[in-house]
C-alpha positions in Angstrom: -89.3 37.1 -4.4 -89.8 40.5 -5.2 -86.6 41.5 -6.7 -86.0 37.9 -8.8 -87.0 37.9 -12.5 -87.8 33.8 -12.2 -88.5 31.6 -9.6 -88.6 27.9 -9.7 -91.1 25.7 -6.8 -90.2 22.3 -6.0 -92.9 20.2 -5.4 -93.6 16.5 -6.5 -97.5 16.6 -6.1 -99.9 17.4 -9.5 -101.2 21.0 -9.4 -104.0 22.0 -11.5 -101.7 25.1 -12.6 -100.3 24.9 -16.0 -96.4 25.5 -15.5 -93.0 24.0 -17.2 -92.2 21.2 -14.9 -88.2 20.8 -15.0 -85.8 17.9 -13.6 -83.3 19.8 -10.9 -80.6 19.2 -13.7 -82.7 21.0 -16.5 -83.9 23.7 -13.6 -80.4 24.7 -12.6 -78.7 24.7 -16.5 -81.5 27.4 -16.7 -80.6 29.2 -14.1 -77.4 29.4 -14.3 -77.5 30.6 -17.8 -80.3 33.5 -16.6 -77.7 34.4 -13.4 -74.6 34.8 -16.2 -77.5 37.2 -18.0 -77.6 38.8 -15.1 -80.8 37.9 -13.9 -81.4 36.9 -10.0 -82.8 33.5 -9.7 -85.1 32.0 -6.6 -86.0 28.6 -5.6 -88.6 27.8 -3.5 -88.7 25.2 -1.2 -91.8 24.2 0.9 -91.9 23.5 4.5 -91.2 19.8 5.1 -94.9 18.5 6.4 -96.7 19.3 4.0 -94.8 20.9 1.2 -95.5 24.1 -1.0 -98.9 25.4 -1.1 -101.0 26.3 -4.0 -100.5 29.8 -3.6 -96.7 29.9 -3.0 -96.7 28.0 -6.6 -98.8 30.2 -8.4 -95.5 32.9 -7.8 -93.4 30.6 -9.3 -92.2 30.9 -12.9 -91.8 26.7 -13.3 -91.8 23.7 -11.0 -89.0 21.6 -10.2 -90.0 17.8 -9.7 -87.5 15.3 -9.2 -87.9 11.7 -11.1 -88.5 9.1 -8.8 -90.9 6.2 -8.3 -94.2 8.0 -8.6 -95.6 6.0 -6.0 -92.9 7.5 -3.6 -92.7 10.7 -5.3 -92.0 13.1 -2.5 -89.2 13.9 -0.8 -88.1 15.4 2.4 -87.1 19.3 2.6 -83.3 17.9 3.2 -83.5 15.7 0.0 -84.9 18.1 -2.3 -82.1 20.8 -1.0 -79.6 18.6 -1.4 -80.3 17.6 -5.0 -81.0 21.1 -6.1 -77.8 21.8 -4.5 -76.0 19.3 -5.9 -77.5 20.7 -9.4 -76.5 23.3 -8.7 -72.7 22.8 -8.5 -72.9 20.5 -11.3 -73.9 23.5 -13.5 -71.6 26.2 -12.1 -67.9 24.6 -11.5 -66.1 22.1 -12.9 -66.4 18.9 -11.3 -63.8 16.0 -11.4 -65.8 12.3 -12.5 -62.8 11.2 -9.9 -60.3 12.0 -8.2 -57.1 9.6 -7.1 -55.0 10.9 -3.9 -51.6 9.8 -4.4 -50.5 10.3 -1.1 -46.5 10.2 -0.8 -46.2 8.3 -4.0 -46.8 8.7 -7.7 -48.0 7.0 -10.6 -45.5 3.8 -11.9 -43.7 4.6 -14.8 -43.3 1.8 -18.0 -39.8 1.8 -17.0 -40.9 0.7 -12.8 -43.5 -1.9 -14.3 -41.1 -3.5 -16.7 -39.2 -4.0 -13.7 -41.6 -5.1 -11.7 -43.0 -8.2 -14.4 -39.2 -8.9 -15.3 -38.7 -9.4 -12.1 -41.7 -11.6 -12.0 -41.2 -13.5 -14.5 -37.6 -14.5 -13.7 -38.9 -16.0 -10.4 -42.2 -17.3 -11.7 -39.6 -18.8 -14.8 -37.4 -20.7 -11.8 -40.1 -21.9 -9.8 -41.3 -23.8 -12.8 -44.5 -21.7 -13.4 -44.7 -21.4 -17.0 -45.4 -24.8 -17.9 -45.9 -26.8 -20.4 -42.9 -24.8 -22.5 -45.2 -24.5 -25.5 -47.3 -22.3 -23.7 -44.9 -20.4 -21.9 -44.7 -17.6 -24.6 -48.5 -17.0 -24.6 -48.8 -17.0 -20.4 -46.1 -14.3 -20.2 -48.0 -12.1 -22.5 -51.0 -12.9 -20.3 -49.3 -11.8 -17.1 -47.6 -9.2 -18.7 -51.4 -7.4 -19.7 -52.6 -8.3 -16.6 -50.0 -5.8 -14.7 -50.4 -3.4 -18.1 -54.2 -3.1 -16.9 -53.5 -2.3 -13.6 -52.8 1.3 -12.5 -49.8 0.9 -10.1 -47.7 3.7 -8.0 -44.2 3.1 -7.0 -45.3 2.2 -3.7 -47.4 -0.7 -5.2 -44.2 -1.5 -7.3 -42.0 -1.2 -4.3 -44.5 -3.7 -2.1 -45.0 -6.4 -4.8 -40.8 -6.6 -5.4 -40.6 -6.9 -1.6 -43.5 -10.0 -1.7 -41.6 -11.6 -4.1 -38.2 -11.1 -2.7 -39.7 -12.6 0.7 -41.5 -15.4 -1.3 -38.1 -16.5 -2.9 -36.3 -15.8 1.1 -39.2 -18.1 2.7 -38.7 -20.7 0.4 -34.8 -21.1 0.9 -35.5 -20.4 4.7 -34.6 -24.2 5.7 -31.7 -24.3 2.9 -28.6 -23.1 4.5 -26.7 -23.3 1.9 -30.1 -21.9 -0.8 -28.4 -18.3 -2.7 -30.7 -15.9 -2.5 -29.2 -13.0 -4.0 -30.5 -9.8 -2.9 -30.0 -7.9 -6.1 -29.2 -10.6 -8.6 -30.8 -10.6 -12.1 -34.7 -9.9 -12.4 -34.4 -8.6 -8.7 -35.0 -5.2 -8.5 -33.1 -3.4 -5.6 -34.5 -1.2 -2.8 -35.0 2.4 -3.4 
């Protein structure tokens, strides 16, 4: 420690020393504002039986305590790493909330959704589905949302044109004489 300007000590027990206790977030804000000022920053971790000792504490500038339970306050050495760690990187890059790999696809466009429910709708229309007719208007708006909400790729697009199209195909299966048109009206065709 002897070339740090401050030191934090993790520990989760009371000590009778009078020192700023900080949450890990809190802990490494601080230090990563001091590092930027172009101070060098320790933490001290304690061996994992028994933890820091009185003495290595007294060194320290403030304590780090994570808030847990207090009747399960302490943690194991990997624990308290890890959450200082994670801290840590928290204060010091930019991290994503999330993060959605698109694989070989990409994200739907308005024109590959409107596709998609006229397509829909033109089946769901023939089989009968919006029924009774004075409520047909207000259950396509319904379905309509319900694919607006949903945050399709092309390939999602692609898959649920090809369940329908093999929905109508199954049900003329037995119907020699049933025209299913491949790319007739509300049928999107194969890209």
């Amino acid at each position: 420690l002897e070339d740090c300007s401050f030191v934090f000590a993790t520990t989760a027990r009371p000590r009778e020393l009078v020192k700023p206790v900080y949450s890990p977030e809190a802990a490494m804000k601080l230090a990563a504002q001091k590092i930027k000022a172009g101070e060098k920053v320790a933490v001290l971790f304690g061996p994992e039986r028994a933890g820091l000792e009185n003495d290595d504490i007294s060194r320290a500038n403030a304590i780090i305590s994570v808030p847990v339970n207090p009747e399960f306050a302490s943690l194991n050495l990997g624990q308290c790493v890890l959450l200082t760690a994670y801290e840590w990187q928290r204060q010091t890059q930019e991290i994503a909330d999330e993060v959605i790999e698109l694989g070989k696809t990409d994200w739907a466009t308005g024109n590959d959704v409107e596709a998609l429910v006229s397509h829909y709708e033109s089946r769901l229309d023939e089989a009968g589905f919006f029924f009774p007719l004075t409520k047909a208007a207000g259950m396509k708006v319904v379905f309509r949302n319900m694919f607006s909400r949903m945050p399709l790729t092309r390939a999602d697009v692609q898959m649920l044109h090809g369940v329908m199209r093999q929905m109508v195909r199954w049900r003329h299966k037995d119907d020699p004489g049933g025209d299913v048109p491949e790319n007739g009206p509300g049928n999107a065709p194969e890209k």
